[in-house]
C-alpha positions in Angstrom: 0.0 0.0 0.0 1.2 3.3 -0.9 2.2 5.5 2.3 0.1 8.7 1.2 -3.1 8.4 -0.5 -6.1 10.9 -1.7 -9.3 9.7 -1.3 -12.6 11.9 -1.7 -16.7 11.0 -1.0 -18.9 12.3 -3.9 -20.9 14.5 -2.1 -23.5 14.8 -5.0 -26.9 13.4 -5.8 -28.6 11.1 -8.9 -31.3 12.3 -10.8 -33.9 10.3 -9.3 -34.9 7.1 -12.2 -33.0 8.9 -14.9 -29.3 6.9 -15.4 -28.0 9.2 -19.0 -29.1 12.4 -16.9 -26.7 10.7 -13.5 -24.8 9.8 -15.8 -23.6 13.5 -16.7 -23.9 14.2 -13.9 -21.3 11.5 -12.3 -18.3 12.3 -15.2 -18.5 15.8 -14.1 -17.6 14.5 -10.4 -15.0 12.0 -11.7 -13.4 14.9 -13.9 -13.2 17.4 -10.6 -11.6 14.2 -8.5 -9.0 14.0 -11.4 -8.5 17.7 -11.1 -7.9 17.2 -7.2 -5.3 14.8 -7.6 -7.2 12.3 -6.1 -6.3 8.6 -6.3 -9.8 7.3 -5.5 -13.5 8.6 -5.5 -16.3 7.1 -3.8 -20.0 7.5 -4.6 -22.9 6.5 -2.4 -24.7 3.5 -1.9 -27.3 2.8 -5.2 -26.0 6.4 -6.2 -26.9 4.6 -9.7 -30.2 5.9 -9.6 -32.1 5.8 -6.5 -32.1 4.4 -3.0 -35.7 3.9 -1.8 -35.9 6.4 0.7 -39.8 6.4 0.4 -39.9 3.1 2.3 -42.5 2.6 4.7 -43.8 6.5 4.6 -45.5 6.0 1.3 -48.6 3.9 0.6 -48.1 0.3 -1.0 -49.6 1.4 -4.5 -47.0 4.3 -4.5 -44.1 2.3 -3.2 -45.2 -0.5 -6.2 -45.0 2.3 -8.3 -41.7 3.8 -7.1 -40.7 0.4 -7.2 -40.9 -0.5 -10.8 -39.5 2.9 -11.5 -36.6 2.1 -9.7 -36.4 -1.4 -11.5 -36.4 0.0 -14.5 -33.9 2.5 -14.4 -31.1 -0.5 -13.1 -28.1 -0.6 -14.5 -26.3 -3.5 -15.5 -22.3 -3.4 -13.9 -20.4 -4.0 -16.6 -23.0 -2.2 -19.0 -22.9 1.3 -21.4 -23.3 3.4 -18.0 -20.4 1.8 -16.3 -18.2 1.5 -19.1 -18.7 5.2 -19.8 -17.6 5.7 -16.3 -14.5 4.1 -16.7 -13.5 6.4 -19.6 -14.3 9.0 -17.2 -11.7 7.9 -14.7 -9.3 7.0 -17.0 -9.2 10.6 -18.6 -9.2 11.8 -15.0 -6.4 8.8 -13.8 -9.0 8.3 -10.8 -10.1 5.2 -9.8 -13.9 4.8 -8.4 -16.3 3.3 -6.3 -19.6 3.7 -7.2 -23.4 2.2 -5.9 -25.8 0.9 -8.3 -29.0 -0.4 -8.4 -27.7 -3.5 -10.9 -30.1 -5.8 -13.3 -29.2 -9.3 -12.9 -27.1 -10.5 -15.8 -29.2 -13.8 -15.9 -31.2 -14.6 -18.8 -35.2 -14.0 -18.0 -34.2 -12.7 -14.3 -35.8 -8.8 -13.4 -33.9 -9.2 -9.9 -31.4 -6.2 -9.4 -29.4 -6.0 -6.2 -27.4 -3.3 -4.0 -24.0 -3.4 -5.5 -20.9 -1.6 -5.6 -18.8 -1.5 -8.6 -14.6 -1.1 -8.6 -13.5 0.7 -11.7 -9.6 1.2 -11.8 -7.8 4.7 -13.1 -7.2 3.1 -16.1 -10.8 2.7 -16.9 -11.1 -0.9 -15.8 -14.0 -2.2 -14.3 -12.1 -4.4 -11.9 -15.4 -6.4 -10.5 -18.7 -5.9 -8.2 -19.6 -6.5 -4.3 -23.7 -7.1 -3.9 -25.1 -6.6 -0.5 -25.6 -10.2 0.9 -28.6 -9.1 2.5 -30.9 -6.3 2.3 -31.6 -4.5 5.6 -35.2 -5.2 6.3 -37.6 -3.5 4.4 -35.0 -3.4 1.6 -35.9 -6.8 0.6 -38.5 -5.8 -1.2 -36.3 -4.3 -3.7 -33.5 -6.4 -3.8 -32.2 -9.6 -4.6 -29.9 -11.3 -1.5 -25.8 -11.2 -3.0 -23.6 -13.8 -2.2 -19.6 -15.3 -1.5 -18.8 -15.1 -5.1 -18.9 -11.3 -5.0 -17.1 -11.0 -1.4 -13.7 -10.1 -2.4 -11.0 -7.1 -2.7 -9.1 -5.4 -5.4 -5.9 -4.6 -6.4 -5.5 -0.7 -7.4 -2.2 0.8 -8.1 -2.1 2.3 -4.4 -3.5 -0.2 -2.4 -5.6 -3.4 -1.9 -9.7 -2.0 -1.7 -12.9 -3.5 -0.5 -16.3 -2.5 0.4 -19.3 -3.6 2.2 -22.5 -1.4 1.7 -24.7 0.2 5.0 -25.7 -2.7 7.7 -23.3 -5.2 6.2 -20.7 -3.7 8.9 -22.6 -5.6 11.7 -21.9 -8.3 10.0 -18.8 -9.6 11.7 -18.1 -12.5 9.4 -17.9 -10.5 6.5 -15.0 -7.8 8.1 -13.6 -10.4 9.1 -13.3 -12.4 5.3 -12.1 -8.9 4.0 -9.4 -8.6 6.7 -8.0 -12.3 5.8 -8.3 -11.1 1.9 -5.5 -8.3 2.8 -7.9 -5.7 2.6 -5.8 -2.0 3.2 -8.4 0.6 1.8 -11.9 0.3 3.1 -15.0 1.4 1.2 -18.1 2.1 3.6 -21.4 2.8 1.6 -24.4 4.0 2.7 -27.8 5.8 1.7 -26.8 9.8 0.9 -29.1 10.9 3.7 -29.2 9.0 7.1 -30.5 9.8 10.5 -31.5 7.4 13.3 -35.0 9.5 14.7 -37.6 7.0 14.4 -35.5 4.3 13.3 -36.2 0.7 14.3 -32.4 0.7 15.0 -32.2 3.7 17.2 -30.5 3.2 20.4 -30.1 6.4 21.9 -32.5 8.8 23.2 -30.3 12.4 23.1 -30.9 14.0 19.4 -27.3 15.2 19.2 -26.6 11.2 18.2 -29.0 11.0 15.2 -26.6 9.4 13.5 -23.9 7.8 15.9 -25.1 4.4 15.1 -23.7 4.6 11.9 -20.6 6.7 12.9 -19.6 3.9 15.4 -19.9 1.2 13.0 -17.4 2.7 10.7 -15.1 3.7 13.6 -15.4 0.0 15.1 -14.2 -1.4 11.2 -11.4 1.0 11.4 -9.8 -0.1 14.7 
């Protein structure tokens, strides 16, 4: 692993169902990351095109309808949207992390899944990590990953992986990562988070909204 890396979080939103328009919208990110110097650039979690943040606050018909939306607008990982990504990096000599809501690559199948893609500076797409298992409600949207797509990946300054929101409770899967040689972690989750209401709220003072998540990335880290 290289002693001093840059590393930057895409602080910028997808246009909700639309891939060409987040699309533009995600070379424009990857050119600035290039213009920063930076050696890596991580998007959010199903960044490609929507994470159904309407769960449970919406009424069945309008979450069906949501839903399909969402299905529709899938992306497949190594498809024309990722592949113009990679050009993207590799003009910008940044490699990427990036969430997608993916279309299974199986004939007849209209499953898509939580996944994170690795694209390498050289405009690579290196491979993908699905979410083994959909938090809850999620389920409903996506398909469950598996081992096949547990793994890390060699960029030019250091050996990355990634696990996407609640799969950092998951001991068993820091722990396959760690034993992979993992030195760069990616830690994905929805761009907008805060624990009021949540069924996984633990803490009753508002200042901690969203120190559930904070200490699960903190607790990977050490």
């Amino acid at each position: 692993m290289r002693e001093v890396a840059r590393v930057g979080a895409a602080q910028v939103a997808p246009v909700f169902f639309d891939a060409g328009a987040t699309l533009e919208k995600t070379i424009k990110a990857v050119a600035e990351a290039g213009r920063l110097g930076l050696d890596l650039l991580v998007f959010p979690e199903t960044y490609f095109t929507a994470y159904p943040y309407w769960r449970g606050s919406v009424s069945v018909r309008q979450s069906t309808e949501l839903a399909v939306r969402m299905m529709e607008s899938a992306v497949r990982w190594n498809g024309p949207e990722m592949e113009a990504v990679g050009r993207a990096a590799r003009e910008a000599g940044t490699n990427v992390v990036i969430g997608i809501n993916e279309k299974d690559d199986r004939t007849g199948s209209e499953t898509i899944y939580n996944t994170l893609v690795f694209i390498s500076r050289d405009g690579r797409i290196l491979g993908r990590h699905r979410k083994l298992m959909p938090t809850h409600s999620e389920r409903v949207y996506w398909g469950m990953g598996d081992a096949r797509d547990l793994k890390v990946f060699e960029f030019d300054f250091a050996r990355v992986g990634g696990l996407i929101c609640y799969e950092h409770h998951m001991s068993l899967l820091r722990a396959a990562l760690g034993f992979m040689g993992e030195e760069v972690h990616v830690a994905v989750w929805p761009g907008w988070w805060s624990m009021d209401g949540h069924l996984g709220a633990k803490y009753g003072d508002p200042t901690n909204l969203r120190s559930e998540i904070d200490a699960a990335i903190r607790e990977y880290a050490v």
